[in-house]
DOTORGU-225629 format. One record per residue (C-alpha): x, y, z. Coordinates in steps of 0.5 Angstrom, whole numbers, padded with zeros to 4 digits, always signed. Example, Ala and Ser with C-alpha at 12.3 -4.5 7.8 and 13.67 -1.06 7.14 Angstrom:
2
+0025-0009+0016 +0027-0002+0014 
REM end
This chain:
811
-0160-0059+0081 -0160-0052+0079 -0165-0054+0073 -0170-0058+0077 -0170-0052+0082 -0171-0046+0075 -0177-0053+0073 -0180-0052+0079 -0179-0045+0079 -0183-0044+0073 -0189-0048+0074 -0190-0045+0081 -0191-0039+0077 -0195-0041+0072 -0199-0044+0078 -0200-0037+0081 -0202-0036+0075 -0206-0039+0074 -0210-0038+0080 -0209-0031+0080 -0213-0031+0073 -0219-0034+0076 -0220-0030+0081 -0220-0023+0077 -0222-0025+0070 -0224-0033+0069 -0222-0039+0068 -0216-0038+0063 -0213-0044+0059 -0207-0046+0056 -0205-0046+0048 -0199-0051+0047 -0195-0051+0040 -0189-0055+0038 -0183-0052+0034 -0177-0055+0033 -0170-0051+0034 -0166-0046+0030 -0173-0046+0024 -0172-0040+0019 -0175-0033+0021 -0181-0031+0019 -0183-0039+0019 -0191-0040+0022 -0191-0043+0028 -0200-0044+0027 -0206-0039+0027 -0206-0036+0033 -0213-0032+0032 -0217-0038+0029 -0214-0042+0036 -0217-0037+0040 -0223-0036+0037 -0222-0029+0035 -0224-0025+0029 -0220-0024+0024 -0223-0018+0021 -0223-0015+0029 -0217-0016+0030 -0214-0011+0026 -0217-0006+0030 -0215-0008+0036 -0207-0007+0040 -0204-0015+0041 -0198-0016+0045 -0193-0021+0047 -0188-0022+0052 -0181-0021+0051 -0177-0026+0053 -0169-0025+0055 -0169-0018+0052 -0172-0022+0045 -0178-0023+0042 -0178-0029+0039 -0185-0030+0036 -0190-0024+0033 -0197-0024+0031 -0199-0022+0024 -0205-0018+0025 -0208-0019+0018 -0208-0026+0018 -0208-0028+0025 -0202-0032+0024 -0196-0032+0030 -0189-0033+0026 -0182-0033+0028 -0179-0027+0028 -0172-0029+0032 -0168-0036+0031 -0169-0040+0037 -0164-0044+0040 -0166-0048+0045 -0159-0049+0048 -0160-0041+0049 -0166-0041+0053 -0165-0049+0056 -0157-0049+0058 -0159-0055+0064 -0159-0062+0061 -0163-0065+0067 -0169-0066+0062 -0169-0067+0055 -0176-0062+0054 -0175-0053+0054 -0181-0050+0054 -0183-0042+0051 -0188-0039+0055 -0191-0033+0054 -0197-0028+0055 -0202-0025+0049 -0206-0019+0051 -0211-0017+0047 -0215-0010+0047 -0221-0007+0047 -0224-0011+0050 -0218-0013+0053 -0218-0020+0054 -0210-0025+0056 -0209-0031+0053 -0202-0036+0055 -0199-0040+0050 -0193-0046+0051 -0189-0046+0046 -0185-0053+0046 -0177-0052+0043 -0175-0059+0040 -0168-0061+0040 -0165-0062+0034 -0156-0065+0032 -0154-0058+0031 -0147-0059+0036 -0141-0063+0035 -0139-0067+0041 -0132-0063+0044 -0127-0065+0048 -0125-0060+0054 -0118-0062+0052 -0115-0061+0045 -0109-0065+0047 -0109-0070+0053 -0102-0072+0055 -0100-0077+0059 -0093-0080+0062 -0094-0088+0062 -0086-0091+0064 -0084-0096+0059 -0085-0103+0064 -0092-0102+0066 -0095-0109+0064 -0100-0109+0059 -0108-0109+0061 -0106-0102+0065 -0112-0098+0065 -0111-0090+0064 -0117-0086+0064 -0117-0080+0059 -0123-0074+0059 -0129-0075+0056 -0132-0071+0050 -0138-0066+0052 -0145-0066+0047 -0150-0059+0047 -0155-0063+0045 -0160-0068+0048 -0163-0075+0048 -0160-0078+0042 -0156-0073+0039 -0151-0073+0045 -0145-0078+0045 -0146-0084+0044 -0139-0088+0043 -0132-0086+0041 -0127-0088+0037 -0119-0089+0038 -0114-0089+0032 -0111-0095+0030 -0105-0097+0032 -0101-0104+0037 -0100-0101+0043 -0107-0097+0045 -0115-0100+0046 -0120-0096+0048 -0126-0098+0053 -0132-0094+0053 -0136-0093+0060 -0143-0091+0061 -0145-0086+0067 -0151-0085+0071 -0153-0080+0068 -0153-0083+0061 -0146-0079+0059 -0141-0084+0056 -0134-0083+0057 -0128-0088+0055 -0122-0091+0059 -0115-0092+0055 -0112-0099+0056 -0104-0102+0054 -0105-0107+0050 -0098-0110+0050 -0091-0108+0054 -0088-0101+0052 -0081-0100+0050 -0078-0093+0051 -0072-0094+0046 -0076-0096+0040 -0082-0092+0040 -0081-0086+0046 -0087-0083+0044 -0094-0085+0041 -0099-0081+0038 -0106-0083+0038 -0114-0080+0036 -0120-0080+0040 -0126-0078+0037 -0133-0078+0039 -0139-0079+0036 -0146-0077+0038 -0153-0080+0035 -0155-0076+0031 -0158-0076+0024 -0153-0075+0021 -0148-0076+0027 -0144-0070+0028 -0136-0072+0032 -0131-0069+0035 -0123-0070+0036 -0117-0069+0041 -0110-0071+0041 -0108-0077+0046 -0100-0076+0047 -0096-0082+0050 -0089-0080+0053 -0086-0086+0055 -0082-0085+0061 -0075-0088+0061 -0074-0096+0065 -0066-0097+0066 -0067-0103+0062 -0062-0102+0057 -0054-0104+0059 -0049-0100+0057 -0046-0102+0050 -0038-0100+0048 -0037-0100+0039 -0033-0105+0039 -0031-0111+0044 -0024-0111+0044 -0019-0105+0041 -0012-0106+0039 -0008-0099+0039 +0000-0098+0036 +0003-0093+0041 +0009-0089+0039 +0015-0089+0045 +0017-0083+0048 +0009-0080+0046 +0009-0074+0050 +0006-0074+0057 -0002-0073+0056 -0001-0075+0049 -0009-0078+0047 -0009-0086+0046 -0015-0088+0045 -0023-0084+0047 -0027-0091+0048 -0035-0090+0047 -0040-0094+0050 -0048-0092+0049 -0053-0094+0053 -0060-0093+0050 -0063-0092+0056 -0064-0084+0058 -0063-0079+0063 -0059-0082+0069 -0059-0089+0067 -0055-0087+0060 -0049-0082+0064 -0044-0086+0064 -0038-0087+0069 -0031-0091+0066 -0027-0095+0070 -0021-0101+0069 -0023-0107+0071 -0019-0111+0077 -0016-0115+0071 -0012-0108+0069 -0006-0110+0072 -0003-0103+0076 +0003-0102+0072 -0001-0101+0066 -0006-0096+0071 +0001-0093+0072 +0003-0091+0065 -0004-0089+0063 -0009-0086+0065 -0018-0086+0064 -0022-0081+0065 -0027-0083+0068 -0033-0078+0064 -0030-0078+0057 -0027-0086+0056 -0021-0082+0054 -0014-0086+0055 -0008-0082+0056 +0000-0083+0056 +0001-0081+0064 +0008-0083+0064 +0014-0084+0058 +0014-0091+0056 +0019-0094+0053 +0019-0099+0046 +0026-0102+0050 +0023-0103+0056 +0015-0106+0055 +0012-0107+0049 +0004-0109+0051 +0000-0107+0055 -0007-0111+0056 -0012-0107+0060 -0020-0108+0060 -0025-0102+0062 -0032-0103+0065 -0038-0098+0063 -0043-0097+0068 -0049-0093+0067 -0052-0089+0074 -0059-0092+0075 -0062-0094+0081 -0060-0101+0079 -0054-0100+0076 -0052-0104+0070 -0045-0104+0066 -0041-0107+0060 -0034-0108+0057 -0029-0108+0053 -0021-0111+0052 -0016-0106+0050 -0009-0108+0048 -0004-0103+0046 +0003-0104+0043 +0009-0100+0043 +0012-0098+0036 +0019-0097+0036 +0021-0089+0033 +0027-0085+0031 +0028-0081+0038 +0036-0081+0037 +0039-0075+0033 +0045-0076+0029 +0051-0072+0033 +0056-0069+0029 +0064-0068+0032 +0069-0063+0029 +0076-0067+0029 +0079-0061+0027 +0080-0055+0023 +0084-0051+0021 +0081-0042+0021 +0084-0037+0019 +0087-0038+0012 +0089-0034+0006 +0085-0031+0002 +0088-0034-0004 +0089-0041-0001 +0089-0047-0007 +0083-0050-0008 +0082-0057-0006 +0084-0055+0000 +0083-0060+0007 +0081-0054+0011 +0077-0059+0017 +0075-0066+0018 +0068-0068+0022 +0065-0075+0024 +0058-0076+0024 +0053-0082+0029 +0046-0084+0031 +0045-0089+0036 +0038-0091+0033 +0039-0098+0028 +0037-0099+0022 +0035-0092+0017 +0033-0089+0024 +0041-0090+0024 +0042-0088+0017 +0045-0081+0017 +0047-0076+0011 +0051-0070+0012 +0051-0063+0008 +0053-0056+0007 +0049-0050+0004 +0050-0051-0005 +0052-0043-0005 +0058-0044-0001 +0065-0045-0004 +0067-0051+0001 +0065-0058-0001 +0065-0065+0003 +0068-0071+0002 +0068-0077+0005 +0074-0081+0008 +0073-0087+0012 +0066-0089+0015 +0062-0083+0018 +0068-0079+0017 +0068-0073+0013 +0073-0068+0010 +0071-0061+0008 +0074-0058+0002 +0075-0051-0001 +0072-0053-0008 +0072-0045-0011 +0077-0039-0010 +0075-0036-0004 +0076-0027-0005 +0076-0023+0002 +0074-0017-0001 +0067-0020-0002 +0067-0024+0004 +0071-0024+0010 +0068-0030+0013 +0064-0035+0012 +0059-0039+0017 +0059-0046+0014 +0053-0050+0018 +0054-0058+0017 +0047-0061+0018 +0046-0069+0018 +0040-0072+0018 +0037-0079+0019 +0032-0083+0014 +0028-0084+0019 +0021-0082+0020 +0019-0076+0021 +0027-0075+0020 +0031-0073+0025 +0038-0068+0024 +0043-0064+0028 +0048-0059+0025 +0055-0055+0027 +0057-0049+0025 +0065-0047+0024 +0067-0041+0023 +0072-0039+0017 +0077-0033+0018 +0081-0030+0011 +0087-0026+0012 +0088-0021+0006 +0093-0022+0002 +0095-0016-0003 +0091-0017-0010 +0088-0011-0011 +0090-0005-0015 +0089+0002-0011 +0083+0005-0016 +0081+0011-0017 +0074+0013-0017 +0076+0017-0025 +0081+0016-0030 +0081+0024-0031 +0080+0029-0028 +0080+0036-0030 +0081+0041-0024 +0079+0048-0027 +0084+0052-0022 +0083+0061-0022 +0089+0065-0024 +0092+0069-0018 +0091+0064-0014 +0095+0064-0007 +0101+0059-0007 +0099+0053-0003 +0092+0053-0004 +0087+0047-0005 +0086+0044-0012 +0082+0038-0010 +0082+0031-0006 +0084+0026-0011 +0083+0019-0007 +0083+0012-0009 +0080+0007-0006 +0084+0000-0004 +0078-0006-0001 +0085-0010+0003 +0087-0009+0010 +0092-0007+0014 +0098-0006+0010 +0095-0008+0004 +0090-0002+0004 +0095+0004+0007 +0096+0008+0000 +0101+0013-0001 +0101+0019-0007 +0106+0022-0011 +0106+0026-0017 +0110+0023-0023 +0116+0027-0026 +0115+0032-0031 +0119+0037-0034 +0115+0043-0037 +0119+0048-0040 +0125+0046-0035 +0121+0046-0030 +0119+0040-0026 +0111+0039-0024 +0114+0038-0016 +0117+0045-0017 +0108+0047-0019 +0104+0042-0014 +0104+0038-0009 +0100+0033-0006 +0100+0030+0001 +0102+0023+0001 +0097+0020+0006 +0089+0023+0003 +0091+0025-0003 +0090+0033-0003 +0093+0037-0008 +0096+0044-0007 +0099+0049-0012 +0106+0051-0009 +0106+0059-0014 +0101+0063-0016 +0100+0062-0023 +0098+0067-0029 +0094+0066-0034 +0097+0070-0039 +0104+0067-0038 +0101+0060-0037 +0094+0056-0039 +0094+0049-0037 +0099+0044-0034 +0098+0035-0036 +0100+0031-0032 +0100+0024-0027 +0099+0022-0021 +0101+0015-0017 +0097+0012-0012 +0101+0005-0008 +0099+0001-0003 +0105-0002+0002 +0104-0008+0001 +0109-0013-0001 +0110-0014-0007 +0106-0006-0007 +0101-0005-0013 +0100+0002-0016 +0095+0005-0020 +0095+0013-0024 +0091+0018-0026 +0091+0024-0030 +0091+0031-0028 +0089+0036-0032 +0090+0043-0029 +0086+0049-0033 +0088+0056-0030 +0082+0059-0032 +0082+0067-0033 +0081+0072-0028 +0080+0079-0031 +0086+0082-0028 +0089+0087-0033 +0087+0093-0034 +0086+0095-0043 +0091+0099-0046 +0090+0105-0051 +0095+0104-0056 +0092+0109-0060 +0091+0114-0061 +0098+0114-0057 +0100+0120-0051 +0105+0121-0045 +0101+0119-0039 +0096+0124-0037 +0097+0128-0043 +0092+0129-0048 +0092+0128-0054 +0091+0134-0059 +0088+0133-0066 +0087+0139-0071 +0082+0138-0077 +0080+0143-0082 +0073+0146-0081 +0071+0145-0087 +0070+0136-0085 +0064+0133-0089 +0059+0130-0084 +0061+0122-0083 +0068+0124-0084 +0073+0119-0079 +0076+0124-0074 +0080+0119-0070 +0080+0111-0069 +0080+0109-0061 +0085+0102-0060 +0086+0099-0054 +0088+0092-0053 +0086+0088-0047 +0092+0082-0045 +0085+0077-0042 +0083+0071-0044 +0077+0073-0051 +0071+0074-0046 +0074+0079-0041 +0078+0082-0047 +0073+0085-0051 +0073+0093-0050 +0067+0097-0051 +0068+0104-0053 +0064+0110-0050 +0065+0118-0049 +0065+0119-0042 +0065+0127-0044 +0063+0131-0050 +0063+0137-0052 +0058+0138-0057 +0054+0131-0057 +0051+0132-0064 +0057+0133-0067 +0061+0127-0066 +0059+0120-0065 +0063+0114-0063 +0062+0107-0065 +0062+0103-0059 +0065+0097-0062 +0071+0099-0067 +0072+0106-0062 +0072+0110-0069 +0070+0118-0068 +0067+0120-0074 +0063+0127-0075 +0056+0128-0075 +0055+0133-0078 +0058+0139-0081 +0061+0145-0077 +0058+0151-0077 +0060+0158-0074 +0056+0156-0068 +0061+0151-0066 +0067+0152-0061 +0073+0152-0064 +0076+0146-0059 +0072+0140-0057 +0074+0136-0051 +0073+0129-0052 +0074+0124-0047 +0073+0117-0050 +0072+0110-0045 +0075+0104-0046 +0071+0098-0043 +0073+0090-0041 +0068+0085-0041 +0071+0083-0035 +0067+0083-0028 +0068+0087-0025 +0070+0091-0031 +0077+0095-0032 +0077+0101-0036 +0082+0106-0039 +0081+0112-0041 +0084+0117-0047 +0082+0125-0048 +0082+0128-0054 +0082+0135-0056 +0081+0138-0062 +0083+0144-0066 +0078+0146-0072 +0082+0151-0077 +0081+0154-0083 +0086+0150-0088 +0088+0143-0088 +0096+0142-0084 +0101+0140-0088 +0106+0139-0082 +0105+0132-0081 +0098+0129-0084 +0097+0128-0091 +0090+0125-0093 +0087+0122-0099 +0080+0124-0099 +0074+0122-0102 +0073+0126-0109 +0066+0129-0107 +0070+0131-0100 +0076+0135-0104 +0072+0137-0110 +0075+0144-0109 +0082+0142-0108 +0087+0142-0114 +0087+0134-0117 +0095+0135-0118 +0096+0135-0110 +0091+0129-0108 +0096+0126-0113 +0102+0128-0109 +0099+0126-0102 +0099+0119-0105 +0105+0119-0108 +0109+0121-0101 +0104+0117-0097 +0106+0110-0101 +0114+0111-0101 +0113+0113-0094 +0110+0106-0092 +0116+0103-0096 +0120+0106-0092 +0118+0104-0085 +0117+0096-0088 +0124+0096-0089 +0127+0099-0083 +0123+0094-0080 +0125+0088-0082 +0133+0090-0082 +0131+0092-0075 +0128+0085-0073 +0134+0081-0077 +0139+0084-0072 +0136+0083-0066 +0135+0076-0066 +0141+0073-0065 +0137+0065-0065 +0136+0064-0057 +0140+0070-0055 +0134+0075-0056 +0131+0076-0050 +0123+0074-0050 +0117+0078-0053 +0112+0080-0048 +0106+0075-0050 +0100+0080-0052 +0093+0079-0055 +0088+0084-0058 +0081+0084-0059 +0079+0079-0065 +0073+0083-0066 +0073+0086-0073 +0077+0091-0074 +0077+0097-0080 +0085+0098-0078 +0087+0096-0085 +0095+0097-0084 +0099+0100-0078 +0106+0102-0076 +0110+0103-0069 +0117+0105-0070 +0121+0106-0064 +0128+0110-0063 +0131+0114-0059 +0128+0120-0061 +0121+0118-0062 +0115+0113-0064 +0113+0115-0070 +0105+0112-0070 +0102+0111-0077 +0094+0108-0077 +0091+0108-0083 +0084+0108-0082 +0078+0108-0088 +0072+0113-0090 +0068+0112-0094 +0072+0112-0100 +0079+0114-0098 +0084+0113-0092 +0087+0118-0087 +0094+0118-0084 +0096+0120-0078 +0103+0122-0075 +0104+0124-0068 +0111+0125-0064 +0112+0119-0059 +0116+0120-0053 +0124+0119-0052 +0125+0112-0049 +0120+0108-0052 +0121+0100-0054 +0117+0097-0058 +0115+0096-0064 +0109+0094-0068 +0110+0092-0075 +0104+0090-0080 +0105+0084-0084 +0100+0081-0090 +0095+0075-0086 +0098+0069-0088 +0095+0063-0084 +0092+0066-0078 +0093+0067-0071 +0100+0064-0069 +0104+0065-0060 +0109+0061-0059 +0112+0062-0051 +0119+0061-0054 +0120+0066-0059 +0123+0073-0058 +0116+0077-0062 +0109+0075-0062 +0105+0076-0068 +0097+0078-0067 +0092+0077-0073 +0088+0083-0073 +0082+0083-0080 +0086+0081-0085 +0093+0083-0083 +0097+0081-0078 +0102+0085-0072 +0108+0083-0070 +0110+0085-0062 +0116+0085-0061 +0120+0087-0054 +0128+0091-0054 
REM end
């Protein structure tokens, strides 16, 4: 309608035109030109100048115009030639979208100037097979349900062409396939459209959806086409009856499955889809109601369960029947025969029974021993009735059978309390049966102890470093053994072992608290009268008969720095000073006097350093802190006093340290004494002296050692009448090197006469110094023999100083 109204619109308006025309200018007419669609720019439509008469030569001169159409000027005059050409592509669907005619029409106006003259032109637009037939849908789908019959018709859209005339639609294909045909329909208006038809029934569970082409064809030269997909879905018909996997089934069952247990999951399908394929599951009226008792089905999933215990012994086949039935409109079913049959199982554990036992029993009962006996049963036949009976390998027990399922338990090793008290025997039984079944007992076997174990000591020695001047009853150590038996058998008593030592027996020395084994000292013991003690200790249990162990004891007194040093020399009373005089005239490094002191301890506390404690003159004497030797440091000179104080120090190594002290006070003269000292001086000291009196100095001095050694030794041999001689006081001086060469001690009752010999550098000096009345010692030199003898028994002592040796002896 629209397009035959802008038709007519069109041509009432050139009409007006026209007649408009007619009225102001003249009468105009109408140029008509032909062109097909689409022609090339700058194609030539004719010549415009020769149609209308007009003057090539003119026109060049004069402004033309043309109309512009839709915003676009299509054509355009070219003055020089007078040609009117393409200067925009036409299309003729564009400018002519109605299809109520075939014909489109371009009309336009051409002015011309000077003078002006108006000419009209019909430019005719022809139609040429530019466009493809489409469809509005690429994709057409339709729902058919699978029991439609065949010959149904099924209308589908049509397919649309921008052309006209031949070059629209003109036929349409369809794919190739069994079930679909086409029909291809005319409209009033020409168009052509197809219609779908079923050739043959559907079956949704063979094929569910089709696909198909259609494709329509226009007439043009060439023809041009265009597609749409056709897409069938088969809508599903409860046509299909429920099916199970297999007609009958036949499943063995165990006895006594458990409640729930899973039997069988039965599945049927049903090709239909939607409801007419959900499936319900159900027994049949066959099913008699006390297999529906021992079993139960679910309904949804087909699966049968075990609703109740069954029994091999009470029934052994069950016969049922399930009915499938799907939920279509018009329900259809199927079904399936179900035999289950009970299989028998070993559902009786063997059983164990202790006929008797016998607990506790001695640890050292003899092996093979019967210590209990047991019999064994299981209800089941056959191998579920078969049993076997066993104990742990690592037990020292082994079983024995006796009769017929009775069994007695031996002791197959020695058995040892002390490494188990107790032994927890499980005795298992198992059936042969499958799975196997099996039960156990547990007896419990007490040992009693029995005294087989020595006491023991956690050492064979012991060595216990005691401090001399300890307090009497003082703690030594805790010497305890250990005994693995009970009671009785574990209970230990300690004693010392007798021995005498010097007549005196250990128990008068130590003792040792007989329960937990503490040792104590009962004195207090020196270590210069005694060094150490060896002796055993007992360590016995109260079993019967009791066993016993020992160990030895070595007690070793050790040194406390507990005697002061003594200064035997030079000699004095207490308190008193010593007096030397020394001729003036002394040589520098001249040996003035000779500090000795003696310390009773053991050899580190016992060695004595020497030290002045006063000097009076410090550049004229010095002492040797080892050997305690005063030598000059010079000579004297007239400056020098006439008397000098020395106090000389004696020193222990002890901690803290002991000391004794000598004080020294020399006399310087002119001359030499002859009273009491007479020395043998080097060459070059008394080079000014007469040679003769040097020799008779030597002489007195040598007759005078002959004499003492002599006196000695009678003195000795009288006072020692074997044993009755009362014992020597034990003694020990420093072992460090000495330059006392020889020395004599001589005591009567008027004096001590003291004689150290002690070198220079190339002569020996000899002092003599009165001794109080009263003192009983002696102290004799003697060559060196082998060394350094002490016997505690006999009645001197000898001490080795250097190359000599001193006997000490006690009046």
């Amino acid at each position: 309608m629209d397009s035959d109204l802008n038709a007519w619109s069109w041509r009432r308006y050139v009409s007006l035109l026209f007649l408009l025309s007619a009225v102001f200018h003249f009468s105009l007419a109408v140029t008509h030109y032909s062109v097909p669609e689409e022609m090339e720019v700058g194609s030539v439509v004719a010549n415009l100048a020769t149609d209308l008469g007009l003057d090539v030569q003119t026109l060049i001169k004069r402004n033309v115009r043309l109309d512009v159409i839709a915003n676009k000027k299509y054509l355009a005059i070219n003055k020089d030639r007078g040609e009117l050409y393409i200067l925009e592509k036409i299309d003729r669907e564009y400018l002519c979208p109605a299809k109520t005619t075939t014909t489109c029409f371009l009309k336009m106006e051409v002015i011309v100037e000077n003078p002006e003259r108006i000419f009209y032109i019909e430019l005719e637009i022809t139609d040429i097979n530019d466009n493809n037939p489409h469809f509005r849908r690429d994709t057409i789908n339709l729902d058919i349900i699978e029991s439609t019959p065949a010959g149904e018709r099924f209308s589908v859209s049509n397919a649309v062409d921008s052309d006209v005339g031949s070059n629209s639609v003109k036929t349409y294909y369809l794919s190739k396939n069994e079930q679909f045909d086409i029909e291809i329909q005319s409209g009033r208006d020409g168009s052509k459209f197809a219609d779908l038809i079923l050739k043959k029934a559907l079956d949704r569970e063979t094929q569910a959806v089709h696909n198909l082409i259609l494709t329509a064809v226009d007439g043009g030269v060439p023809p041009r086409s265009g597609t749409a997909s056709i897409i069938v879905r088969v809508l599903d018909a409860n046509d299909n009856a429920p099916k199970f996997d297999q007609e009958s089934y036949t499943i063995n069952l165990t006895e006594n499955s458990p409640i729930g247990s899973l039997v069988v999951k039965l599945n049927a399908t049903d090709l239909d889809e939607g409801s007419n394929a959900d499936l319900v599951y159900s027994f049949s009226l066959y099913t008699s109601e006390k297999t529906q008792k021992a079993f139960s089905l679910n309904p949804d999933s087909g699966e049968i369960r075990v609703k109740e215990m069954v029994n091999y012994e009470d029934f052994r086949i069950y016969d049922m029947e399930v009915i499938a039935s799907d939920k279509g409109t018009h329900p259809l079913s199927g079904q399936c025969k179900i035999s289950i049959i009970i299989t028998d199982m070993n559902d009786n554990h063997p059983e164990i029974s202790i006929k008797s036992f016998s607990s506790p029993v001695k640890e050292d009962v003899p092996v093979n021993t019967v210590i209990a006996v047991v019999s064994v049963s299981d209800k089941d036949s056959g191998e579920n009735g078969q049993v076997d009976i066993h104990i742990s390998d690592d037990l020292p027990f082994a079983l024995k059978e006796s009769s017929d399922n009775y069994y007695e338990l031996l002791i197959s090793e020695p058995l040892d309390r002390e490494k188990v008290p107790e032994y927890d025997i499980t005795i298992t039984v198992t059936d042969r049966g499958n799975p196997p079944l099996s039960d156990n007992e547990t007896i419990t076997l007490e040992l009693l102890d029995v005294n087989d174990n020595v006491p023991q000591f956690p050492q064979t020695f012991y060595t216990i470093p005691v401090m001399e001047n300890n307090a009497p009853g003082a703690s030594l150590s805790s010497l305890t053994a250990i005994d693995p038996d009970l009671h009785e058998n574990q209970y230990l008593v300690y004693f010392i072992i007798e021995r005498e030592i010097a007549n005196t027996s250990m128990s008068m020395l130590f003792s040792i608290n007989p329960e937990n084994g503490n040792l104590y000292a009962l004195k207090t013991f020196d270590y210069e009268i005694e060094k150490e003690f060896l002796f055993h200790i007992e360590a016995r249990d109260s079993g019967v008969p009791p066993l016993s162990s020992n160990v030895t004891v070595h007690i070793i007194i050790m040194d406390q720095n507990d005697n002061t040093p003594l200064i035997v020399s030079p000699w004095r009373a207490h308190g008193s000073e010593v007096k030397e005089k020394i001729p003036r005239s002394t040589d520098k490094g001249t040996l003035i006097a000779k500090v000795i002191a003696i310390d009773s301890d053991s050899v580190h506390n016992s060695r004595i350093t020497y030290q002045f404690l006063q000097n009076t003159d410090a550049t004229l004497f010095s002492l040797d802190q080892y050997n305690g030797e005063i030598r000059t440091m010079r000579m004297f000179s007239y400056r020098d006093s006439r008397d000098q104080r020395l106090v000389v120090i004696a020193k222990d190594n002890g901690e803290p340290a002991l000391s004794a002290t000598v004080t020294i006070k020399l006399s310087t003269v002119e001359t030499a004494l002859k009273t009491y000292t007479e020395v043998p001086l080097e060459y070059d000291i008394f080079s000014d002296l007469n040679l003769y009196l040097v020799i008779g100095l030597g002489s007195v001095s040598f007759l005078l050692l002959i004499t003492i050694l002599v006196t000695i030794v009678l003195k000795c041999q009288k006072a020692k009448p074997s044993k009755a001689a009362p014992s020597c006081r034990n003694s020990v001086i420093s072992e460090r090197n000495s330059t006392i060469a020889d020395s004599t001690l001589v005591s009567n009752d008027a004096y001590w006469y003291s004689l150290f010999l002690a070198e220079t550098r190339k002569g020996k000096l000899v002092v003599r110094q009165p001794v109080p009345k009263g003192a009983r010692y002696i102290v004799s030199s003697i060559p060196r023999s082998t060394g350094l003898t002490e016997t505690s028994d006999s009645a001197a002592s000898t001490l080795q100083v250097g190359p000599y040796t001193f006997l000490l002896c006690k009046f």
